[in-house]
C-alpha positions as CSV (number, residue, x, y, z in Angstrom):
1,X,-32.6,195.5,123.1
2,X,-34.9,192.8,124.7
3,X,-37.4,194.5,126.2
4,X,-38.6,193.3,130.5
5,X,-41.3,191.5,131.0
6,X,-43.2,192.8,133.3
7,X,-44.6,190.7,136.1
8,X,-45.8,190.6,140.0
9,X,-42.2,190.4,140.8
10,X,-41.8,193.1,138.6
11,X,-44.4,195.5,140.0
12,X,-43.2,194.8,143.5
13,X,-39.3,195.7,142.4
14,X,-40.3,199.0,140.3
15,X,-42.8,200.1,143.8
16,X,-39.7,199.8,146.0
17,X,-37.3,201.5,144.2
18,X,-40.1,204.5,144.0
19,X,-40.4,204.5,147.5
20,X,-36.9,205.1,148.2
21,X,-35.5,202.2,149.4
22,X,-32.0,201.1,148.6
23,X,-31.0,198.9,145.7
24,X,-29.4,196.7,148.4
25,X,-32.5,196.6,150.9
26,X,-34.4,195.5,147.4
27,X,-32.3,193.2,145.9
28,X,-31.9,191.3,149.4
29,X,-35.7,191.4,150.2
30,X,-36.5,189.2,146.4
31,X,-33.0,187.2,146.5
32,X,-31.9,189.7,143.5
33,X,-28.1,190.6,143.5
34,X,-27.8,194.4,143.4
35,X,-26.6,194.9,140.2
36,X,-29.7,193.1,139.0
37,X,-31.9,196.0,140.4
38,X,-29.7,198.6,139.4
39,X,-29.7,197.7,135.7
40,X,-33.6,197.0,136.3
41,X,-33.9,200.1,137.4
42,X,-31.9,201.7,134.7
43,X,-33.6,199.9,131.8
44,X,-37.5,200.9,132.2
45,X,-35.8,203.9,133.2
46,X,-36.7,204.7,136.5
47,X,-34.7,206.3,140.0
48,X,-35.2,205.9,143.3
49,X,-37.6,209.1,144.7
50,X,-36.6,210.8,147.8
51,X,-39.5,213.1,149.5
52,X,-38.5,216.4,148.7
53,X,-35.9,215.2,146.8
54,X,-33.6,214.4,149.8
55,X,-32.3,211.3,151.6
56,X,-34.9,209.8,153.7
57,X,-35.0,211.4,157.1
58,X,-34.2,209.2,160.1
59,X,-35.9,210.0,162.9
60,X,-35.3,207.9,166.6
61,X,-38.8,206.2,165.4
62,X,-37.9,205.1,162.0
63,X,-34.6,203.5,163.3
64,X,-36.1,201.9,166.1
65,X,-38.5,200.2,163.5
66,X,-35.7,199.6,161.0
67,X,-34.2,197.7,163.9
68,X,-36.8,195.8,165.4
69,X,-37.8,195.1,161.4
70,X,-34.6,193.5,161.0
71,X,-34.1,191.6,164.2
72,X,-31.1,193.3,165.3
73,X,-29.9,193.0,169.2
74,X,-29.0,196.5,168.8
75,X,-30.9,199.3,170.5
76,X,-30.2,203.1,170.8
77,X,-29.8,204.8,173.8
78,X,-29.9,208.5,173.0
79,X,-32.8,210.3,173.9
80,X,-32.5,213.2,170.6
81,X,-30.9,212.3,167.3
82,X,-30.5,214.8,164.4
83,X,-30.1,212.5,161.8
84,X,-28.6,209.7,160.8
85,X,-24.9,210.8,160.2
86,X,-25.2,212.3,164.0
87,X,-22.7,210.4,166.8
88,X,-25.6,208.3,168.4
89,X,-24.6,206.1,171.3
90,X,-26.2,202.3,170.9
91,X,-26.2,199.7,173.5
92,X,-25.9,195.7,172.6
93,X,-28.7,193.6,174.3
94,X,-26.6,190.5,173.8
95,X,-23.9,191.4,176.0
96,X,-24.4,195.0,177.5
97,X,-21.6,197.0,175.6
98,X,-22.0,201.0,175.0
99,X,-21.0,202.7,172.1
100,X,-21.1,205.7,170.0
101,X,-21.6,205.4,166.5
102,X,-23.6,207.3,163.3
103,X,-26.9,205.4,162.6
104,X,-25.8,205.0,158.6
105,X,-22.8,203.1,158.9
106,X,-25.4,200.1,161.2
107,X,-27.8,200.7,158.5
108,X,-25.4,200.2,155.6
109,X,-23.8,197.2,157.0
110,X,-27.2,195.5,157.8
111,X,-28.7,196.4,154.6
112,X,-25.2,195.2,152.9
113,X,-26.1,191.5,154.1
114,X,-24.1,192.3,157.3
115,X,-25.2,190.9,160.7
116,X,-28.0,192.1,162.6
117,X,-27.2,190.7,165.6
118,X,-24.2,191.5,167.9
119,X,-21.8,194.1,168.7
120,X,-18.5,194.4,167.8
121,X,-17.7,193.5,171.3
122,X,-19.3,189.8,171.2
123,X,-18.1,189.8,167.5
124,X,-21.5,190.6,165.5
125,X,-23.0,187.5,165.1
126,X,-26.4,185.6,166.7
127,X,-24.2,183.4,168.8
128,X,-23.5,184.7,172.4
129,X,-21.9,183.8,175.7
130,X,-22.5,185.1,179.5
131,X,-20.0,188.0,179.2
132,X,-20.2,189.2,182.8
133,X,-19.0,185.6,183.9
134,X,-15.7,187.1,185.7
135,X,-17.2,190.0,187.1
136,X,-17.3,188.6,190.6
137,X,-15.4,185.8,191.5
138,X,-17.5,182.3,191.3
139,X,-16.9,179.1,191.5
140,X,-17.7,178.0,187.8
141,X,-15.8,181.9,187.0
142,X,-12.6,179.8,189.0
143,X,-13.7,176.7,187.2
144,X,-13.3,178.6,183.7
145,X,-10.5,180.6,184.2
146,X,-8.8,177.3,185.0
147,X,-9.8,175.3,181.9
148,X,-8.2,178.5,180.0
149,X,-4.8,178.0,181.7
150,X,-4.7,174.3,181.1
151,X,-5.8,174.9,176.9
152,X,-6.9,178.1,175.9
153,X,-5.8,181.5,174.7
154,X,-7.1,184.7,173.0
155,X,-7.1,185.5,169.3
156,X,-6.7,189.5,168.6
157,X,-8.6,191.2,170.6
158,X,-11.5,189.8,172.0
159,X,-11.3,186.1,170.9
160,X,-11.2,183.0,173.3
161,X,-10.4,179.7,172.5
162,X,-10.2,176.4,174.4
163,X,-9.1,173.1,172.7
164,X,-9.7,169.5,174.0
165,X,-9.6,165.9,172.6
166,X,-13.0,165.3,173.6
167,X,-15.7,167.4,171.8
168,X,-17.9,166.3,175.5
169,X,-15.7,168.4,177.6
170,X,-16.2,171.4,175.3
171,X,-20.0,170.7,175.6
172,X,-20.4,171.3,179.2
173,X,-18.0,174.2,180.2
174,X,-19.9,175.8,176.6
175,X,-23.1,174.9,178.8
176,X,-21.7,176.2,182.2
177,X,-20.6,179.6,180.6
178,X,-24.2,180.0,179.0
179,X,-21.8,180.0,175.3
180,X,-24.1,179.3,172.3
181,X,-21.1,179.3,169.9
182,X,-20.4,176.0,167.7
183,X,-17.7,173.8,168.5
184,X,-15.7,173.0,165.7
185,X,-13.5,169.9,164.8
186,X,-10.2,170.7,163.6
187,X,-7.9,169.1,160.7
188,X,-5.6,167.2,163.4
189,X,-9.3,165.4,164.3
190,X,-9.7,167.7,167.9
191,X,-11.9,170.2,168.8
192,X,-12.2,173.7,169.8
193,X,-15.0,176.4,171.4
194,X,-13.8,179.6,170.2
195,X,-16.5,183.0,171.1
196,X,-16.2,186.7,171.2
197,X,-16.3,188.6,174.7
198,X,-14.4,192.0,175.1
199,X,-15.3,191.6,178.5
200,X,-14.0,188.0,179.3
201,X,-10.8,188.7,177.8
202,X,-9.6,192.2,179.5
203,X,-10.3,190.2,182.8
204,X,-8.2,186.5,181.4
205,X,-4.0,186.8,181.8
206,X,-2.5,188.2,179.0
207,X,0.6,185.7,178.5
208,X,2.0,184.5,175.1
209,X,2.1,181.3,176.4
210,X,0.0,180.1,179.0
211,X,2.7,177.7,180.6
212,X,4.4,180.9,181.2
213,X,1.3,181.9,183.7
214,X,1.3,181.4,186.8
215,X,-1.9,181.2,189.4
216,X,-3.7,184.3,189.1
217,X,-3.8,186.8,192.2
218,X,-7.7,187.3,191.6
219,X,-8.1,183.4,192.4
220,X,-8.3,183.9,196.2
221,X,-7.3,181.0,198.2
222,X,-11.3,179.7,198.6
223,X,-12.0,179.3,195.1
224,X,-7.8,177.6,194.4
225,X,-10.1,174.3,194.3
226,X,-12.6,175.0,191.1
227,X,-9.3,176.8,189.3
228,X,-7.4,173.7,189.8
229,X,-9.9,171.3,189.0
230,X,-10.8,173.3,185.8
231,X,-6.5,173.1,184.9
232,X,-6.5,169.2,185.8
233,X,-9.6,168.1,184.1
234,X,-7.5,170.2,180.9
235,X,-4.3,169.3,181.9
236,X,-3.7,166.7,184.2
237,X,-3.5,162.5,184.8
238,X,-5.0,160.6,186.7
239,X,-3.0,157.0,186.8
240,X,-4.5,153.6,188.4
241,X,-2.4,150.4,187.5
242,X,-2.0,147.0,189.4
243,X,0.5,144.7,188.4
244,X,2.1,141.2,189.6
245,X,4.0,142.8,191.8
246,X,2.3,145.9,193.3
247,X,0.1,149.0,192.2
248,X,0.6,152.5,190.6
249,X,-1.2,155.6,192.1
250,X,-0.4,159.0,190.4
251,X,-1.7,162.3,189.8
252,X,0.6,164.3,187.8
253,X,0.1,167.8,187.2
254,X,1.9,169.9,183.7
255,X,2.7,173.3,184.2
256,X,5.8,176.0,185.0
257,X,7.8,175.5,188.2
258,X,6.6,178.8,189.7
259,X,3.1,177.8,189.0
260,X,3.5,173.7,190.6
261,X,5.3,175.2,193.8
262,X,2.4,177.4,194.6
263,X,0.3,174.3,193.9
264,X,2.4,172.2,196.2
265,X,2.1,174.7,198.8
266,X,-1.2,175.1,198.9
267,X,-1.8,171.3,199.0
268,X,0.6,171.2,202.3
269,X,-1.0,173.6,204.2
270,X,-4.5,171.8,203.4
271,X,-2.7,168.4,204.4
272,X,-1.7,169.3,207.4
273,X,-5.3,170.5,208.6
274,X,-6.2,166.6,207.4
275,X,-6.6,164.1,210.3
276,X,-5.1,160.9,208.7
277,X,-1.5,162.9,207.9
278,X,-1.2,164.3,211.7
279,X,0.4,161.5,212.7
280,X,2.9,160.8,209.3
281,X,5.6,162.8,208.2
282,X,4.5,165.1,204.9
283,X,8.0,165.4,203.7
284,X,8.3,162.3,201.9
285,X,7.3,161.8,198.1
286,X,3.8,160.0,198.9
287,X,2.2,162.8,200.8
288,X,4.0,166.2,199.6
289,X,4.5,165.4,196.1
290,X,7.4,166.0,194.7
291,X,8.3,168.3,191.2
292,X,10.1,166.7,188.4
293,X,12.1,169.4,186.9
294,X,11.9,169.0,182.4
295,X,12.6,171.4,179.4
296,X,11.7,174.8,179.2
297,X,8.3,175.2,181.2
298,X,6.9,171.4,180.6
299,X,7.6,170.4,184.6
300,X,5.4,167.8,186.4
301,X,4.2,167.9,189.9
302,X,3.3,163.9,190.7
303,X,1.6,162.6,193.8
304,X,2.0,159.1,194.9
305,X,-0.1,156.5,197.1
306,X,-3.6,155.9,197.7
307,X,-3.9,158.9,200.6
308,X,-1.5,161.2,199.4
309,X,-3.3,161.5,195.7
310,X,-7.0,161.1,197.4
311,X,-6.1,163.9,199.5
312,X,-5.4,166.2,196.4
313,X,-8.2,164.6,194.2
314,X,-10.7,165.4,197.3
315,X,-9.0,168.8,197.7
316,X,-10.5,169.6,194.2
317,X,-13.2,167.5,193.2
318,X,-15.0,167.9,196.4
319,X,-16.9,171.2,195.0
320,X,-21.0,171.9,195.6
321,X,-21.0,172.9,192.3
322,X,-23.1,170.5,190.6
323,X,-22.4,171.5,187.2
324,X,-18.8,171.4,187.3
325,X,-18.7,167.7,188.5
326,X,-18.8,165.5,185.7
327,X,-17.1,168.3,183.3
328,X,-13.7,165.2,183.1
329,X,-15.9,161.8,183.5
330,X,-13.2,159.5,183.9
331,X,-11.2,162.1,186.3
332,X,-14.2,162.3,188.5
333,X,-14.9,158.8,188.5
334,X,-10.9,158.0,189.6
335,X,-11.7,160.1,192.6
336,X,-14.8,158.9,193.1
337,X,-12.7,155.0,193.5
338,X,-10.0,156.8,195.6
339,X,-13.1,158.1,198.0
340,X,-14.4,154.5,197.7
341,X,-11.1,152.9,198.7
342,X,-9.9,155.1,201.5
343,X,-13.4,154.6,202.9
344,X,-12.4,151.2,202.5
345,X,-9.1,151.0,204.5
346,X,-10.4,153.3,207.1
347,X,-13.0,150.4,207.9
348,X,-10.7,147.8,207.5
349,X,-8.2,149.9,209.8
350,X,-11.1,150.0,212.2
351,X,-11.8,146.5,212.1
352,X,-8.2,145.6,212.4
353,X,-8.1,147.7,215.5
354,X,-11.1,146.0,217.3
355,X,-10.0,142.4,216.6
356,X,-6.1,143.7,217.9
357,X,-8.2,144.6,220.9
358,X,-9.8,141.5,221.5
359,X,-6.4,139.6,220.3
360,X,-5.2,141.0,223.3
361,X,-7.7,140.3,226.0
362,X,-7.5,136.5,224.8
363,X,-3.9,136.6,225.1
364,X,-3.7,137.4,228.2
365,X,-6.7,135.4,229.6
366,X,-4.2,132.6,227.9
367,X,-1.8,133.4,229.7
368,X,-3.4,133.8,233.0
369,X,-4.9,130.7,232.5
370,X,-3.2,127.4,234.5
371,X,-0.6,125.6,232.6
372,X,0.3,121.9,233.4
373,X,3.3,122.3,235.6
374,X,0.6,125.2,237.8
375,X,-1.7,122.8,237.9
376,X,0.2,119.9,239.2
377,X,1.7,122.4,241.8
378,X,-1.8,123.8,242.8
379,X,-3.5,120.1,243.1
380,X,-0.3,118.3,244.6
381,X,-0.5,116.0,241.5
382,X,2.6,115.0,238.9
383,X,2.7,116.3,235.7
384,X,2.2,112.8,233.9
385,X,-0.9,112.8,236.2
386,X,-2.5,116.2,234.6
387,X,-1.5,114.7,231.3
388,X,-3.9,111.6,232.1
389,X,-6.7,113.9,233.0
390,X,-6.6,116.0,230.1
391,X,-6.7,113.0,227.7
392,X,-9.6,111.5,229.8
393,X,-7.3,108.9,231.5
394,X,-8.1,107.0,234.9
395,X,-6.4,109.0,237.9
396,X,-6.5,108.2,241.8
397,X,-8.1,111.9,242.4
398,X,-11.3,112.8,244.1
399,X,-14.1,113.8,241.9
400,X,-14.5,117.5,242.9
401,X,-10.5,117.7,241.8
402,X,-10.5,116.0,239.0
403,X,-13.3,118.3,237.5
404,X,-11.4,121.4,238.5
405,X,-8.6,120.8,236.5
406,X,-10.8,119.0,233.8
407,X,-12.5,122.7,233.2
408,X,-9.1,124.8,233.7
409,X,-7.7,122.7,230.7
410,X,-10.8,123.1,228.6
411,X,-10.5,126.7,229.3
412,X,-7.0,127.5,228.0
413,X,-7.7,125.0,224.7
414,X,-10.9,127.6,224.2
415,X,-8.8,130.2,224.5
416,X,-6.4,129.3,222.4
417,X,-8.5,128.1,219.3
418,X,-10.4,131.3,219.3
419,X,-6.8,133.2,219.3
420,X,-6.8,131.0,216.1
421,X,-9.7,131.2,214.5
422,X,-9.6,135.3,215.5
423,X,-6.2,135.4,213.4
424,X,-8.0,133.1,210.3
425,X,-10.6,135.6,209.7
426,X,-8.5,138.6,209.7
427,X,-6.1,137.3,207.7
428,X,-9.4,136.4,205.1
429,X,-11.2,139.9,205.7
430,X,-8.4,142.1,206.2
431,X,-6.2,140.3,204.3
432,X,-2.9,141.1,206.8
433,X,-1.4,139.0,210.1
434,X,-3.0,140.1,213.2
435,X,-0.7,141.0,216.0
436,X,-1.4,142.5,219.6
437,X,-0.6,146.2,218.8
């Protein structure tokens, strides 16, 4: 048999296996595998030496340091332990959870090459998440729990998973939710975040399919905004088209019928608190929306028209949640054109409004104003002879006369062209006739 040479690396091997420690700890700590210092050990024929020839005592001190000495987010919590097979309760720094659990089976899984970091509850690994995220209600907690609806679901027992298109998405609800979890790209070229929270998941609807849900009871009516922006930026359109003929305005939102007709509902009662509906009827298609009944639970609630989708897009984009704005760029950025436009109309509606005004009072200076057949009456004059004056003709009339009717006629042709020109540039500006209202 070839005998070992003995070396540095050796030496160090031959000390730790005669100070007790495991042939797991050993082979880890020089990159050996374990069989490599169990054969070792065998051939120079030497055994691991236990004080008093007994397994190595474990008191609290020497498993705190074992612990801290392996960087594990794992601390204990009992005051007394006996020894390391005793039922010691632990606590998880990373996301809170209480357990109880023998020392040995955390120290043979860490020395095993397990992880050192992590509970079972935030499923023991370095990565973590904000696990008490839906302990109180929020808005980014609504936000979430939306986004979860619209393209998540849970794996097993404590794993959550939310799928989108675009990997950017993913990004900032991972940011938003303090996750620190990878975001992987699947075969079918999408992504997913998937993380570990006991926590997060006994609080999230348990449904096998989450078009089956409906709006959650714990979503109280002031935070129905973040949820539904969090569903639409995951699962809903946005639609903007102009053709030849005319333009296309649409929001459409995917869910179960149950779900969109406490959607629509909600919607009504916030149009009806909105001052440009009070005077329009809410029943038709533009402002209520209307559901479009499909197969199994893949139903559609649209809204149509400029107001009647800015009035929903405002109803859930409008959030002081800075964060949670730019989550869907080019959802956000449609309502941020809606805004843009319906500020538009209600200055051009404005505008409109003043010049009808002012159509009006030159309308009726016009006609208050003489016409020929007044004038000739008024003066004792012919017709034919107010003709003559208007066109700067020779009349047998006295001066003084003469330049009375003279500015009577120049008034009603001033009138009259700035009717005109009044008309022109609304019709340029406004782009619509102007009529007396």
């Amino acid at each position: 048999m070839a005998k070992t040479k003995i070396n540095k690396a050796t030496v160090a091997i031959v000390k730790d296996i005669l100070d007790g420690h495991s042939y797991w700890s050993i082979a880890k700590k020089h990159g050996l595998g374990h069989s490599s210092v169990s054969f070792l050990g065998h051939e120079l024929g030497i055994k691991r030496q236990f004080k008093s020839g007994r397994e190595r005592v474990w008191d609290e001190k020497a498993m705190d340091n074992f612990l801290l000495s392996h960087h594990s987010t794992i601390r204990r919590v009992s005051n007394q332990v006996g020894h390391s097979r005793t039922l010691t309760e632990w606590k998880c720094t990373l996301c809170g959870h209480q357990w109880k659990q023998p020392f040995f089976s955390i120290q043979t899984r860490i020395e095993k090459g397990g992880y050192s970091q992590g509970c079972e509850d935030c499923g023991k690994n370095e990565y973590t998440v904000y696990h008490d995220l839906l302990n109180n209600m929020t808005e980014e907690a609504a936000y979430f729990i939306g986004v979860y609806m619209a393209k998540g679901k849970i794996i097993g027992k404590n794993q959550i998973r939310i799928t989108n298109s675009h990997k950017e998405a993913l990004e900032k609800v991972a940011a938003l939710i303090s996750c620190t979890y990878p975001i992987i790209k699947d075969k079918n070229n999408s992504y997913y975040l998937s993380f570990h929270s006991t926590k997060i998941a006994n609080k999230l609807p348990k449904k096998k399919s989450i078009t089956d849900a409906s709006l959650p009871r714990y979503v109280t009516k002031k935070y129905v905004p973040d949820f539904l922006r969090g569903y639409v930026d995951f699962k809903g359109y946005v639609e903007s088209h102009n053709y030849e003929y005319g333009e296309t305005l649409r929001v459409t939102v995917t869910g179960n019928e149950k779900f969109l007709n406490k959607i629509k509902s909600l919607y009504l009662e916030r149009v009806k608190n909105v001052k440009e509906f009070k005077s329009k009827s809410i029943n038709g298609n533009n402002y209520a929306g209307l559901i479009k009944l499909g197969k199994g639970n893949c139903h559609e609630y649209q809204l149509n028209g400029l107001l009647g989708t800015y009035c929903f897009m405002d109803w859930i984009y409008n959030s002081k949640v800075n964060p949670l704005r730019y989550i869907e760029g080019s959802k956000y950025n449609a309502y941020l054109t809606l805004k843009e436009r319906v500020s538009q109309k209600k200055t051009r509606r404005k505008y409109v409004k003043d010049k009808q005004k002012k159509l009006r009072e030159l309308l009726n200076e016009f006609h208050d104003t003489l016409t020929f057949d007044q004038i000739s009456e008024r003066y004792g004059i012919s017709y034919d002879q107010v003709k003559k004056i208007s066109s700067g003709a020779a009349v047998k009339v006295s001066p003084e006369q003469k330049q009375e009717i003279l500015d009577v006629i120049k008034r009603k042709r001033d009138v009259k062209k700035q009717i005109k020109e009044l008309k022109t540039r609304v019709k340029n500006k406004a782009g619509i006739g102007l009529h007396p209202a």
